[in-house]
Every structure is written in structure tokens, then in C-alpha cells.
C-alpha positions as CSV (number, residue, x, y, z in Angstrom):
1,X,-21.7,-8.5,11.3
2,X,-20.5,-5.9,8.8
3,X,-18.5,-2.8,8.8
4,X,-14.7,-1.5,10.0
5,X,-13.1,-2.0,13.6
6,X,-10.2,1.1,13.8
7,X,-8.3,-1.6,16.1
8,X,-5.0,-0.4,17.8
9,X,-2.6,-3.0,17.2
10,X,0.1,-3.5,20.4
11,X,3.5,-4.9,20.3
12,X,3.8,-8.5,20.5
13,X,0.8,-9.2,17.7
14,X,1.2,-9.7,14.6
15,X,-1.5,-8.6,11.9
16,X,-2.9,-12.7,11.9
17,X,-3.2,-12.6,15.2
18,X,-5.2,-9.6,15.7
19,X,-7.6,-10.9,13.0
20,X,-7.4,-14.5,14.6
21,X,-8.6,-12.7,18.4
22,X,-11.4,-10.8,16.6
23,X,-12.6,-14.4,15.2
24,X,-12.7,-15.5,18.8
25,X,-14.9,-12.3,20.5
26,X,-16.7,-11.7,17.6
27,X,-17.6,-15.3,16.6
28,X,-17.1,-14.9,13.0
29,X,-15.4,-16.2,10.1
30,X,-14.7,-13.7,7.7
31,X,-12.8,-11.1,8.7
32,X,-9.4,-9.5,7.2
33,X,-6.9,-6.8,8.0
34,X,-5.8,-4.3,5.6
35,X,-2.1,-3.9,5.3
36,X,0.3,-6.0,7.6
37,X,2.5,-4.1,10.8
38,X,5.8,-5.8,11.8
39,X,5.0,-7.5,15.6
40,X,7.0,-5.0,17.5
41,X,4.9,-2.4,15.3
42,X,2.1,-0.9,16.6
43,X,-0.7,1.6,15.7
44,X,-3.4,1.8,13.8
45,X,-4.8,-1.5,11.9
46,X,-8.4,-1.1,10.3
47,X,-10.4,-4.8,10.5
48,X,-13.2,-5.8,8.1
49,X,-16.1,-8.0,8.9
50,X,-18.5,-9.5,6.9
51,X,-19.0,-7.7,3.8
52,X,-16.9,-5.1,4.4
53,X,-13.5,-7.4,3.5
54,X,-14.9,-6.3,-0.1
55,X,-13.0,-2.7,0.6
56,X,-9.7,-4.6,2.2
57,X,-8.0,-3.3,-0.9
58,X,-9.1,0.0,-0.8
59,X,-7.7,0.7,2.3
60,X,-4.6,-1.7,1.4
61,X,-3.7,1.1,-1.6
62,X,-4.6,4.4,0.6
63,X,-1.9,6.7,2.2
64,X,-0.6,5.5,5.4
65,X,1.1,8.0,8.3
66,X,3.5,6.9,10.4
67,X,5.9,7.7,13.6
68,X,8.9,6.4,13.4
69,X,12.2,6.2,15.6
70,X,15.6,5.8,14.0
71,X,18.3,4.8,15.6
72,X,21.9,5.6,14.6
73,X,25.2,3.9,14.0
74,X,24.0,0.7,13.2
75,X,22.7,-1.5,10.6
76,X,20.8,-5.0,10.8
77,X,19.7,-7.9,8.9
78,X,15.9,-6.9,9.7
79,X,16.7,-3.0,9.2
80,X,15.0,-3.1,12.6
81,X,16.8,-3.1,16.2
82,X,15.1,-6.7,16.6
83,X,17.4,-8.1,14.2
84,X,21.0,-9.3,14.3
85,X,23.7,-6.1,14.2
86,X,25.7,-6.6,11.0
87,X,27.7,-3.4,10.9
88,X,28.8,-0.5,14.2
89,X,29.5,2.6,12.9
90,X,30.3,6.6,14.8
91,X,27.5,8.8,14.5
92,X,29.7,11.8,16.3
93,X,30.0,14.9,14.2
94,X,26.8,14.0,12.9
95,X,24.5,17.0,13.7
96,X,20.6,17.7,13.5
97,X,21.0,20.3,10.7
98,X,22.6,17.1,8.3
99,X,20.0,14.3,9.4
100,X,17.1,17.2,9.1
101,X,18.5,18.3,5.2
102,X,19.3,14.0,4.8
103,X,15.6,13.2,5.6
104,X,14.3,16.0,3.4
105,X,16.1,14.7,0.2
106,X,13.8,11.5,0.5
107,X,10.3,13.5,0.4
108,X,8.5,13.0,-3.0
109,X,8.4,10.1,-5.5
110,X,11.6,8.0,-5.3
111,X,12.4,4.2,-5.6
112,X,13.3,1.8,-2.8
113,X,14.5,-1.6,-2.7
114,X,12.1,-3.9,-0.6
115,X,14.2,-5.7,2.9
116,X,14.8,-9.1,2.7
117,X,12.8,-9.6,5.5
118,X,8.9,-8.7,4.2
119,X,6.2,-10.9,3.1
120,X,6.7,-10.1,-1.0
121,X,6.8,-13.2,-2.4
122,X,9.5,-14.2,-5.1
123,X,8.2,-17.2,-7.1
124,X,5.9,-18.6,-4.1
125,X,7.9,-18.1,-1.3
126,X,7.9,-15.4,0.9
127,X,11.4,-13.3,1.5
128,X,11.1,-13.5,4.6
129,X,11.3,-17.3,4.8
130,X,14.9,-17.3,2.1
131,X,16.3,-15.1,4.3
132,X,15.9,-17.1,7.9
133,X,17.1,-19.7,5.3
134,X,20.3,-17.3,4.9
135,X,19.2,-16.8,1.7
136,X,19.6,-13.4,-0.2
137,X,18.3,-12.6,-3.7
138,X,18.4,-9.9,-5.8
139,X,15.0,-7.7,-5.4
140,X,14.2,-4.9,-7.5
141,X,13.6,-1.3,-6.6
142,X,10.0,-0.1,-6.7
143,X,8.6,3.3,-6.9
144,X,6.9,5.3,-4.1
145,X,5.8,8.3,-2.7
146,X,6.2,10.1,-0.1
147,X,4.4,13.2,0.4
148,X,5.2,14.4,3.8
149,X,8.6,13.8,6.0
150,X,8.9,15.9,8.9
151,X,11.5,15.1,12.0
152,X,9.8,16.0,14.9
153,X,12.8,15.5,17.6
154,X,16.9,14.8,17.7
155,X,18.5,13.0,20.3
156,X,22.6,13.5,19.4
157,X,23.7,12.0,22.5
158,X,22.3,8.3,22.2
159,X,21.8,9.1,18.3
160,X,18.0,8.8,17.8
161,X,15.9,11.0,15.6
162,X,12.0,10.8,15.9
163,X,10.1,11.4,11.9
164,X,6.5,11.3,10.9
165,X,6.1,10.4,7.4
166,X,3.0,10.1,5.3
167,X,3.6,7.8,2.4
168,X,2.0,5.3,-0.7
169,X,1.5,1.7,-0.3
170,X,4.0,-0.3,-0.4
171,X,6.6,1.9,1.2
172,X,8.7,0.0,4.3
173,X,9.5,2.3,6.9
174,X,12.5,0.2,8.0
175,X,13.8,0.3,4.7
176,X,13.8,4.1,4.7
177,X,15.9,4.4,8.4
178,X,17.9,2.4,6.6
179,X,18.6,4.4,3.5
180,X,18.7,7.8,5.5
181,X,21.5,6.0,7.7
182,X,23.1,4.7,4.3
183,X,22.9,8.8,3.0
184,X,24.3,10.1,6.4
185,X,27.3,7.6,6.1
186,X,26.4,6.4,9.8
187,X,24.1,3.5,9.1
188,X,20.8,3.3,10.8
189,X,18.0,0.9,11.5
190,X,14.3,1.7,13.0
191,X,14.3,1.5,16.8
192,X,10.3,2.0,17.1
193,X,6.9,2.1,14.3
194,X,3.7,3.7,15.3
195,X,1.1,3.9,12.8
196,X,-0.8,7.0,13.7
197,X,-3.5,7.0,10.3
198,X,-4.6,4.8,7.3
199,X,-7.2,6.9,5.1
200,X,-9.9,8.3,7.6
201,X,-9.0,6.0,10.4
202,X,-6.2,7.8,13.2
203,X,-5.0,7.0,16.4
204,X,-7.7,9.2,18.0
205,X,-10.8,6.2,17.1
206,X,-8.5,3.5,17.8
207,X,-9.3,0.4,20.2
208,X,-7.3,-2.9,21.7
209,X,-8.6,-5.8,21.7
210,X,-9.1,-5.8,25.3
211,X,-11.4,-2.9,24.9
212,X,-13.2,-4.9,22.1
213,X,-13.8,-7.8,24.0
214,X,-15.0,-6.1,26.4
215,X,-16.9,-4.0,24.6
216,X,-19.4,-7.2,22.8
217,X,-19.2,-8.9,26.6
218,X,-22.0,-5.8,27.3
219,X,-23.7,-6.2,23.9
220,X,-21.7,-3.0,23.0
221,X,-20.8,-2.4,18.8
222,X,-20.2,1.4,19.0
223,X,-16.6,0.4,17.9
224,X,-17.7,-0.8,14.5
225,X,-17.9,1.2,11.4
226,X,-20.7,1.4,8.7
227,X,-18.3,0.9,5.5
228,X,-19.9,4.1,3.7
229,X,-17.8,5.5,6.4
230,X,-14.9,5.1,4.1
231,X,-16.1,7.3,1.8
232,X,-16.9,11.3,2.8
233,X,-15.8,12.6,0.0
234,X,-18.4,10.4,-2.2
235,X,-21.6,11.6,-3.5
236,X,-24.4,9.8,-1.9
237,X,-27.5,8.6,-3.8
238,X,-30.5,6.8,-3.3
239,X,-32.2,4.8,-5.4
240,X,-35.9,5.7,-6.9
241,X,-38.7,3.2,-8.5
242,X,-39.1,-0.3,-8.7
243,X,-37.0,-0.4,-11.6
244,X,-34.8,1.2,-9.8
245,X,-34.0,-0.9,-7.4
246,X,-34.2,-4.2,-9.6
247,X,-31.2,-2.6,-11.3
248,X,-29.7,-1.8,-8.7
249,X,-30.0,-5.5,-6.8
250,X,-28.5,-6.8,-10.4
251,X,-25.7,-4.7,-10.0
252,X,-26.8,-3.4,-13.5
253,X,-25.9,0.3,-15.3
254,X,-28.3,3.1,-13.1
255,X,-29.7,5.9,-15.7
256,X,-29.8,9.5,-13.3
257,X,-33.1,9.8,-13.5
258,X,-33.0,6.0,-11.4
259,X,-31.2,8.2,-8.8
260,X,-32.0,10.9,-6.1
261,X,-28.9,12.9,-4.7
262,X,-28.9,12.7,-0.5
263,X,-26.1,14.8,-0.4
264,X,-24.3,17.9,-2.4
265,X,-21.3,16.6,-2.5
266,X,-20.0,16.3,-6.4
267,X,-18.1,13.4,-7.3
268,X,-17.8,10.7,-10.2
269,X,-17.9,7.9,-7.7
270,X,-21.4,7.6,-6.1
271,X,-22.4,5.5,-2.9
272,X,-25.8,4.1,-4.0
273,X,-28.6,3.7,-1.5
274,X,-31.7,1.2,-1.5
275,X,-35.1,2.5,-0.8
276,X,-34.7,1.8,2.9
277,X,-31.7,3.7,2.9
278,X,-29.5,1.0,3.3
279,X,-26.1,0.5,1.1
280,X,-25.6,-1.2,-1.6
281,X,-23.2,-0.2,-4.1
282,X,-20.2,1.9,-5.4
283,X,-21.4,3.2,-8.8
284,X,-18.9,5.4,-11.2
285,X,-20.3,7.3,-13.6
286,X,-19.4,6.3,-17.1
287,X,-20.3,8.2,-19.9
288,X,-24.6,9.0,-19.6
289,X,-24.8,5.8,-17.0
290,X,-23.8,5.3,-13.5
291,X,-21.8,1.7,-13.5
292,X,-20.9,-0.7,-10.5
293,X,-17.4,-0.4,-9.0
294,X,-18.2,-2.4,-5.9
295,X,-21.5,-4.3,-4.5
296,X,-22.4,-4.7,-1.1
């Protein structure tokens, strides 16, 4: 079975065990997510089957968007409100016009210094695991991006503000409650994560598990994704004579006039159909030639 399940991950799960479920109703081995969400995180989480774990990094790298909720007058060893409260501070006085401005001021590329508790690993062992250990060691800032932060709703009486943020890989949400808290001079940690899009999949195509399972129970695979899905913005091509398509099952460089254009969409990257109109490949075109990126 190949292709992308748009699964909507719920609190409680971790990203293993969504992946670990999905080996049980689907009866089959190879299958990966593509970007971990926290347990009490939920949202969307696109799976890959079969060949499709060959675009798990793809998706890993894309833009993700996010909901978050940030709560306030507080700040914890996790950056979350399931950790352990380190530090109670006022948020009186504090007023939606400062927390709106605050926000603003972390749009666009800036640097951020990964939380002790994430899976990076720091010479083969994750941070996460020093710091249940008590452990803290020095991490260094890495750049990201974030290209749209908008705060959608203010709470000043219990001291919540809701934000929906658009950002690069790599960026931790928790991280960035925390550092708006840290600006504001109130502290702050993430009370709630909803991840509403990664690349074309959104909340809107989104399925549990529950719905999955029983979904295959009546023989029904509506919910999975062709992987050429990934790609709208591709050109698409098809491959032409015999030639052709021994190239092509090789994996080797594809002349133009090997290739017949499906679509009118213009774009150095090419998805590269068989004869049958099956897909095979990501080519790129290099030069006079169209060379592999990715086989299928």
C-alpha cells in the first residue's frame, strides 16, 4: 500500500504511536510520520506508506501552521503547562495592545534556542532524556522563519492569548510562548498546540484513527493519498518510446524529446509518468537533460 494518510493526531498519542496503530489496521511494515507533535499536541500529522516514506523528508522540511494557546505568568521546565512550574510571575497591567506589538516583533527570520526537552540529539543522546536526568547543557541558537504570526484572541482576565503562526522547520512552538513571555517580562509557557496544515495537507482532510480503522474494516482507502499529490505545483510528464521508458526504469538522464507534457504547468522539477500513466519519478531539469531527484 502506497501513498499519504492526512491523519489527525489526538491528545494522548505520541507521533510513534500513531505510526505503531496504522501498522496494526493497515497490516504493514513500512510506514513513517513526518515531523514529530508533543503528546498533548494535536492536529495534523501526514503518514507515509510503502513507497511513499521516500518523500518523509520533503514534508519534514515544508512550512508548518499552527494554533497555539499561551498562557501567561508562568514559566516551566517543558515551556509547556504539562511541565513542572519553575517561576510565578503578574501579568496585570499587561494589555492586548503590548502582547499584540510583542508577538509582532518575532515575525520574519530570527534565531531560537531549542528547549531542553525535544528529541535533538547532542552526541547520541536525546535532550530530552539529560534533562529527566536533571541534566542541562548548553544548546545553540538556530535560525528560523517565521512568515506569518497573527493573534487571533486575548483573554486578560485568566491571561491567555490564542496565535496562529506559520513557520520553517525546525521551529518549537513552545519555545516561542516562551520567548514572547520572556519579551513581555511576564513569563509564559504554551497552554494548548493544534497543528492546523503541513504543505498541502490541513485540518479540513484530516482523519483519526478511529475513522481509519474503520474505514479498511469496509475495504474503504478513500483516505489515502497518491504521493504525486504532493506536488501541484509540478509539471507533469509522461514518458514516450521504448527507450523511453528503459531510461526511465534506470533512473537514467531523460532527453525532452523522451518526454510528453500532461500538464501546462511550468516548472524545473517534473513528475515523470510511465506509459500506463503510473508514477515513477521526480526529474529536475539540469542543463539540456531532465535528471532524477527522487524514484518511486
Amino acid at each position: 500500500m502506497d501513498g499519504i494518510i492526512n491523519v489527525y493526531k489526538e491528545a494522548g498519542f505520541t507521533s510513534h504511536d500513531v505510526v505503531a496503530k496504522l501498522r496494526g489496521i493497515l497490516h504493514q511494515k513500512k510506514i513513517g510520520h513526518t515531523g514529530t507533535l508533543d503528546p498533548a499536541a494535536t492536529g495534523v500529522l501526514p503518514v507515509c506508506c510503502g513507497k511513499a516514506t521516500k518523500v518523509c523528508e520533503l514534508l519534514t522540511d515544508s512550512d508548518k501552521s499552527y494554533r497555539a494557546v499561551c498562557h501567561l505568568g508562568v514559566v516551566t521546565d517543558t515551556q509547556d503547562m504539562t511541565g513542572e512550574i519553575l517561576e510565578e510571575h503578574s501579568y496585570e497591567g499587561i494589555t492586548e495592545e503590548a502582547i499584540r506589538k510583542t508577538v509582532q516583533e518575532f515575525a520574519g527570520e530570527t534565531e531560537q534556542i531549542p528547549p531542553m526537552y525535544s528529541a535533538l540529539k547532542v552526541n547520541g543522546k536525546k535532550l530530552y532524556e539529560l534533562a529527566r536526568e536533571g541534566k542541562t547543557i548548553e544548546r545553540k541558537p538556530r535560525k528560523i522563519s517565521i512568515s506569518e504570526i497573527i493573534v487571533s484572541a486575548v483573554n486578560p482576565e485568566t491571561g491567555e492569548f490564542t496565535m496562529d503562526v506559520t513557520c520553517s522547520k525546525g521551529t518549537y512552538i513552545r519555545t516561542l510562548c516562551h520567548d514572547i513571555g520572556e519579551k513581555l517580562g511576564t513569563g509564559a509557557a504554551m497552554a494548548e498546540l493544534l497543528r492546523t496544515r503541513v504543505s498541502v495537507f490541513s485540518m479540513d482532510s484530516a482523519v483519526r484513527l478511529s475513522q481509519i480503522e474503520d474505514m479498511v474494516s469496509k475495504e474503504d482507502f478513500s483516505f489515502l493519498m497518491p504521493v504525486d499529490s504532493l506536488f501541484p505545483i509540478y509539471s507533469r510528464m509522461q514518458i514516450q518510446g521504448a527507450v523511453g521508458e528503459k531510461f526511465l526504469a534506470n533512473g537514467n538522464p531523460l532527453s525532452p524529446d523522451m518526454l510528453c507534457p500532461i500538464n501546462e504547468i511550468s516548472s524545473d522539477r517534473v513528475l515523470v509518468y510511465d506509459a500506463k500513466d503510473r508514477f515513477r519519478a521526480i526529474y529536475e531539469k539540469r542543463g539540456k537533460l531532465y535528471r532524477v531527484v527522487k524514484m518511486f
